[in-house]
C-alpha positions as CSV (number, residue, x, y, z in Angstrom):
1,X,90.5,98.3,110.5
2,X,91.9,100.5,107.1
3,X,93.4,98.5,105.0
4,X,92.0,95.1,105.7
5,X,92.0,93.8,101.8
6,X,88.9,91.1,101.5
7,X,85.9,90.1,99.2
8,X,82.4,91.4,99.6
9,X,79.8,89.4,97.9
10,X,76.5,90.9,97.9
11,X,73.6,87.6,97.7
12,X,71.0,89.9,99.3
13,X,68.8,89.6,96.6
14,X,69.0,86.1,96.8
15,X,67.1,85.4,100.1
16,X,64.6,87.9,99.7
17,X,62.8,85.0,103.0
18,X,65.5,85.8,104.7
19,X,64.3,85.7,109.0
20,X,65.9,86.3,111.9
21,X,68.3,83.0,113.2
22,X,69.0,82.4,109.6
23,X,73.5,83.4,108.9
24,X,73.4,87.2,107.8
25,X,77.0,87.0,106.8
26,X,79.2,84.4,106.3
27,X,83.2,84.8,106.2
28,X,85.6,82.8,105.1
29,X,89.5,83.1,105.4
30,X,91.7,82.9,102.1
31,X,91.9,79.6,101.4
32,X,89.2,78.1,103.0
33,X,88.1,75.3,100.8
34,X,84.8,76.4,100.2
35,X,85.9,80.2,99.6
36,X,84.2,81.1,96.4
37,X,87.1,83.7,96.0
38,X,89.6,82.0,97.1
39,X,93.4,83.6,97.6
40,X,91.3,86.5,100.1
41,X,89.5,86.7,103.0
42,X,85.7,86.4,101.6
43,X,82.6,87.8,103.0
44,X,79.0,86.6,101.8
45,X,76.0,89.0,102.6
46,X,72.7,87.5,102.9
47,X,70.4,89.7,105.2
48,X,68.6,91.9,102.8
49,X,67.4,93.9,105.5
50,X,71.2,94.8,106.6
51,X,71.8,98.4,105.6
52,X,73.7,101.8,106.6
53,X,74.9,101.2,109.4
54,X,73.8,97.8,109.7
55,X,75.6,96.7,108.0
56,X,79.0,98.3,108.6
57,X,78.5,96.6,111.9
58,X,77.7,93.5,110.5
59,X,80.8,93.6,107.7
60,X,83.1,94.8,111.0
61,X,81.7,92.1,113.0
62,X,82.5,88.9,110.9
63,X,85.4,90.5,109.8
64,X,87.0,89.5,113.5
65,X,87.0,86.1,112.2
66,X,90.0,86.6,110.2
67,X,91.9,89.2,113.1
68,X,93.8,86.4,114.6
69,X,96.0,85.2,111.9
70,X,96.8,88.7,110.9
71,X,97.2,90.8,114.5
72,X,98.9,89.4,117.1
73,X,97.6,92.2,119.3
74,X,94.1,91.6,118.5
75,X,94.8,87.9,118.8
76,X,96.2,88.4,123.0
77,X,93.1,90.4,123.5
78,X,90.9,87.6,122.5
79,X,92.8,85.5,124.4
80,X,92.3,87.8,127.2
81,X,88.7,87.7,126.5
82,X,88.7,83.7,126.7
83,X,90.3,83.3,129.5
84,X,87.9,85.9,131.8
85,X,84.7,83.3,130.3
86,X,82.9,82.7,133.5
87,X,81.7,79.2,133.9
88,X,77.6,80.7,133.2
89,X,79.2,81.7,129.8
90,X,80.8,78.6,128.5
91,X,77.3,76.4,129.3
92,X,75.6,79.0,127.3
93,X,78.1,78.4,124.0
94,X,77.9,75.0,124.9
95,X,74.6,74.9,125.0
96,X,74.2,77.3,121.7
97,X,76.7,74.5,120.1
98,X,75.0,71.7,120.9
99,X,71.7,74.0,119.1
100,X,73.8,74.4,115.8
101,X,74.5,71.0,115.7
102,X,70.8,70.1,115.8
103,X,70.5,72.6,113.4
104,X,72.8,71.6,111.3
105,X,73.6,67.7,111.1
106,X,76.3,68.6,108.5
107,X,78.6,70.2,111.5
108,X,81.3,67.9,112.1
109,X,83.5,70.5,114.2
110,X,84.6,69.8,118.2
111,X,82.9,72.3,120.6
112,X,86.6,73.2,120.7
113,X,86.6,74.6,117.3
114,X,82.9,75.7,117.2
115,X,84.1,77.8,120.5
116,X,87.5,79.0,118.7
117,X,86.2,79.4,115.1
118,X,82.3,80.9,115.9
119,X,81.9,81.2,119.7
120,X,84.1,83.4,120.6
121,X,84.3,85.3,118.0
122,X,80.3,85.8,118.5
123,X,81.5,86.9,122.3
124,X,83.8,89.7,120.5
125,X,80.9,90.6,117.7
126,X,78.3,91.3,120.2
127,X,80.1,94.4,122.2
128,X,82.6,95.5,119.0
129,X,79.7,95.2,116.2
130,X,76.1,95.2,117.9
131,X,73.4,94.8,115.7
132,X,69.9,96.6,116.2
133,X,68.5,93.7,118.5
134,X,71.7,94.6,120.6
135,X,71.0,90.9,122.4
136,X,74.6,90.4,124.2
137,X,74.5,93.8,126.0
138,X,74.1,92.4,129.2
139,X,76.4,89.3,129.2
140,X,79.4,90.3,129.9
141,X,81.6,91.1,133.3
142,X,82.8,94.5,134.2
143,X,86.4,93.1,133.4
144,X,85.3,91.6,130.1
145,X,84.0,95.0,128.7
146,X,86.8,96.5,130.3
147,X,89.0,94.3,128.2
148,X,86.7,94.7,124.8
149,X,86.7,98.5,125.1
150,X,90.2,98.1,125.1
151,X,90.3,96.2,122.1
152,X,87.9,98.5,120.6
153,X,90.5,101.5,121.0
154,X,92.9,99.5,119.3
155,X,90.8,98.6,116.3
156,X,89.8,102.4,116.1
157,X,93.6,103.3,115.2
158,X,94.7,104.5,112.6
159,X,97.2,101.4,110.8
160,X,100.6,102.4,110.9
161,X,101.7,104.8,107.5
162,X,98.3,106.2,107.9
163,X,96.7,109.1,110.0
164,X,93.5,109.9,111.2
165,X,91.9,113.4,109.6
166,X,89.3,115.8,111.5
167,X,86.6,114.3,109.8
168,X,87.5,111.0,110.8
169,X,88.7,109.4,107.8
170,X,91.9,107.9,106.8
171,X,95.0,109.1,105.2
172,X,97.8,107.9,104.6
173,X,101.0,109.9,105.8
174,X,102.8,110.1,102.7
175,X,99.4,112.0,100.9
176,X,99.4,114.4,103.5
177,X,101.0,118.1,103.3
């Protein structure tokens, strides 16, 4: 995902109590009203125990939020991806909405949204983006990881003008002799 342009803002040393269940990131698309950079996709780090590789996970992972307005491809995969939701799997983000609402008596979103803005893309996060408790490895279909692994391969190309170099980094074709 080279050349996605976005915000990082570090608050890790802001929650040095930070425990598990509390948001490690939080992403926000351009101009969301609560963006505090708005006119860019803006990501807020709050885990201060999210590092190395960690954390690239975690950045990658709520950086899906912001795929579907930008890739139409990514966006038919995670239709794909809704669609093959067995019945088991939408009680469970029902049930984890109807959790976050407890949680948080400020939600005022449908389950529809929660599941289109959050649930989902958590679905997507949890096979693209693991994270060391690794917690959704055994909740999806053969046809569901069939269908992320696809999307994974996607993701892992090289954005067009740019190529992919031995050592696996990026360049772009124009900078290469």
């Amino acid at each position: 995902m080279q050349g996605y342009d976005l915000n990082l803002i570090d608050k890790r040393a802001d929650y040095p109590n930070w425990q598990y269940g509390d948001a490690q990131l939080e992403f926000y698309p351009a101009d969301e009203l609560y963006n505090p950079m708005p006119g860019k996709p803006t990501i807020e780090i709050f885990n201060p125990n999210l590092e190395g590789q960690w954390l690239e996970n975690a950045i990658f992972g709520d950086m899906l939020h912001g795929m579907p307005a930008r890739d139409p491809r990514f966006a038919e995969y995670r239709e794909q991806f809704r669609s093959s939701m067995t019945p088991k799997q939408w009680m469970r983000d029902r049930w984890e909405f109807n959790r976050q609402r407890q949680r948080n008596p400020n939600e005022r979103r449908t389950f529809d949204d929660w599941h289109d803005q959050s649930g989902l893309d958590a679905w997507l996060r949890g096979y693209l983006a693991p994270d060391e408790r690794n917690e959704w490895a055994q909740m999806y279909t053969d046809p569901q990881r069939n269908i992320l692994g696809e999307l994974l391969n996607y993701l892992q190309q090289p954005p067009s003008g740019y190529h992919r170099m031995p050592d696996g980094t990026m360049m772009k074709d124009s900078e290469h002799r």
